[in-house]
N, C-alpha and C positions, 0 to 999 in steps of 0.2 A: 420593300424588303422586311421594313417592322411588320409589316401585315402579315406577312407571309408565314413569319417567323410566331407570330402570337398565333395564327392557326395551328401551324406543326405544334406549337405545342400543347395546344386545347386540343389537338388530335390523340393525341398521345396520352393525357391527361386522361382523355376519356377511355383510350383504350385499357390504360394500367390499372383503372379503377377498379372495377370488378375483382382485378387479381387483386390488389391490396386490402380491401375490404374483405375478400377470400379468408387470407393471409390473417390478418386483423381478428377475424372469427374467430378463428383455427385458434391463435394466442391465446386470447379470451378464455376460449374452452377449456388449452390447456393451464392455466394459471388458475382460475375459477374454479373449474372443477377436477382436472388433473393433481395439481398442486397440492389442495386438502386433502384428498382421499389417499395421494400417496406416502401420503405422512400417518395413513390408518392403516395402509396393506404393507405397505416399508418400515416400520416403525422400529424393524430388524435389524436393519442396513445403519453402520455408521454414519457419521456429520462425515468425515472426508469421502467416505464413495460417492455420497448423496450428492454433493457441492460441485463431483466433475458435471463439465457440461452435457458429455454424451451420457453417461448414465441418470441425471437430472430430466433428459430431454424423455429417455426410452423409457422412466417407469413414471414420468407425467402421462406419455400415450397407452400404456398401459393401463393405468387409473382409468384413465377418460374412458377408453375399452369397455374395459371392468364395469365403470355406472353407466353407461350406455346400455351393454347385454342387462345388467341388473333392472334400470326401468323396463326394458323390451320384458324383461321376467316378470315383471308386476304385471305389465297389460296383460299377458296370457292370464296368470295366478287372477286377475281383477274379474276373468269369465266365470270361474268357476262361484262356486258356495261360500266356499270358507275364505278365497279372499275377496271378495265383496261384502262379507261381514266382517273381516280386517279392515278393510277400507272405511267403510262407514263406518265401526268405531273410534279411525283416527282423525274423521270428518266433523263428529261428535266433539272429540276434545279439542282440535283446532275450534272450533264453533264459540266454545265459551272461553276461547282465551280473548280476552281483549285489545285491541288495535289491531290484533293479528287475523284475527276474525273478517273485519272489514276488509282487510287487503283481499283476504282467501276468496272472500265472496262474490270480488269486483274482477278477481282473475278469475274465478269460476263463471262467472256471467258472459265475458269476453268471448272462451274458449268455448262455451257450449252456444254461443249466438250463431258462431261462425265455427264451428264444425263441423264435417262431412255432412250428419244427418240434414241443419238446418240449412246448411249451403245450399239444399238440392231444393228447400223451399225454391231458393230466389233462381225463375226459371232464365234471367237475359239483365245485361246488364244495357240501360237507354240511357237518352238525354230527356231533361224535360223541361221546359221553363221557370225556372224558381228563385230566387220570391216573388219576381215579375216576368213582365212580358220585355224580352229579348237580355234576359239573362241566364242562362242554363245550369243544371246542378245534371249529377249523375246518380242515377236510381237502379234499382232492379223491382223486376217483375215479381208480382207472389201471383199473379190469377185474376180472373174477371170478378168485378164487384157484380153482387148477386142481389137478388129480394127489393126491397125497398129503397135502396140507393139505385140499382140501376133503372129501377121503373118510371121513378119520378123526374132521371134528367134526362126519360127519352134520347140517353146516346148510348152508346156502346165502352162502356166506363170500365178502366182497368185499374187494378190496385199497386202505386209504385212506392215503396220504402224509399226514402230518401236519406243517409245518414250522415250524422253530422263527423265534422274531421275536429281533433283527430281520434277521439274515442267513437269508432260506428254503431254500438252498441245501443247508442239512444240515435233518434233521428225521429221522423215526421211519417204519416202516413197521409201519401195523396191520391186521390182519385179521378182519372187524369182520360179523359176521352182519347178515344184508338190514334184517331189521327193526329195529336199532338203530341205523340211520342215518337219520339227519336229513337231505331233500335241501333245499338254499337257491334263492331267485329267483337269487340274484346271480350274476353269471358268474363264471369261473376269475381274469381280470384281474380285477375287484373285490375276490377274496377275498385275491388278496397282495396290491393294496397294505394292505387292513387289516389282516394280520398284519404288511407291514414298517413301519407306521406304529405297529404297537404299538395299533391301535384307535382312533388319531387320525381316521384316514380312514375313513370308514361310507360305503357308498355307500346311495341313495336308495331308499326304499322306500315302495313303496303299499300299505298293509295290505288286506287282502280282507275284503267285509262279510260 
């Protein structure tokens, strides 16, 4: 009956997750970023309207709104001339501010690794044996190794990124004969977030009969 009863509720557990994490999000967003901003657009609004709870709730999702359409406004404005010269001039002065700089740089590097463009580098995401034999790591594909590597090991040698968790941004490049790769269902996005999760996040899988 204990068993039974710790299942149902690891059932359960697992099915609520998702929602409350959901939920969790959602808060976040609006406290984070609803919350300030509507102390910038409301700034009109009395301390007693602001304090009830429905009207507190309705112009936090309005904020959140509000700077949601406003980024989406930047990425258009970002195509054109004038604001890509905007842009880089505030790339500029975050640049020479100090501490602040480093942070920008380490989230700039992150997001442009693993961006649309470069994502489409990594053509599969495999298994491979790493750092030895019968231990495995998860890589993705960039293309056949060409010239001088592939001539001298006489095999048919592929080049796999292996990245390290939980920042992937740095990792190893190996070069890994055809037949000791392991190809996976799972796609390229699947396969980081499980390595920045550390193996928390598995994505879903239907085994084949």
């Amino acid at each position: 009956m204990l068993q039974n009863l710790k299942k149902s509720f690891l059932t359960g557990l697992v099915l609520l997750l998702p929602i409350g994490i959901t939920v969790l999000l959602v808060n976040l967003m609006l406290d984070y970023v609803g919350e300030p901003a509507s102390k910038v657009l409301f700034y009109w609004l009395d301390i007693g309207t602001r304090s009830k709870f429905v009207t507190n709730v309705l112009i936090n999702l309005i904020s959140t709104l509000f700077v949601l359409i406003l980024i989406t406004l930047i990425g258009v404005l970002s195509r054109y001339f004038f604001g890509r010269l905007v842009f880089k001039f505030t790339e500029r002065v975050i640049n020479r501010v100090p501490l602040v700089n480093g942070i920008y740089k380490s989230s700039k590097q992150i997001i442009e690794t693993f961006g649309k463009s470069n994502m489409a580098l990594f053509s599969k995401a495999v298994l491979v044996q790493y750092p030895r034999e019968g231990t495995y790591a998860i890589g993705f594909l960039t293309g056949d190794v060409t010239g001088e590597v592939q001539d001298k090991t006489g095999k048919h040698v592929m080049n796999v990124f292996i990245p390290t968790t939980p920042n992937p941004t740095s990792g190893f490049l190996l070069m890994v004969p055809r037949e000791d790769i392991i190809e996976l269902d799972m796609g390229v996005g699947d396969g980081i977030k499980m390595i920045i999760s550390g193996g928390i996040v598995v994505p879903p899988y239907k085994q084949e009969k």
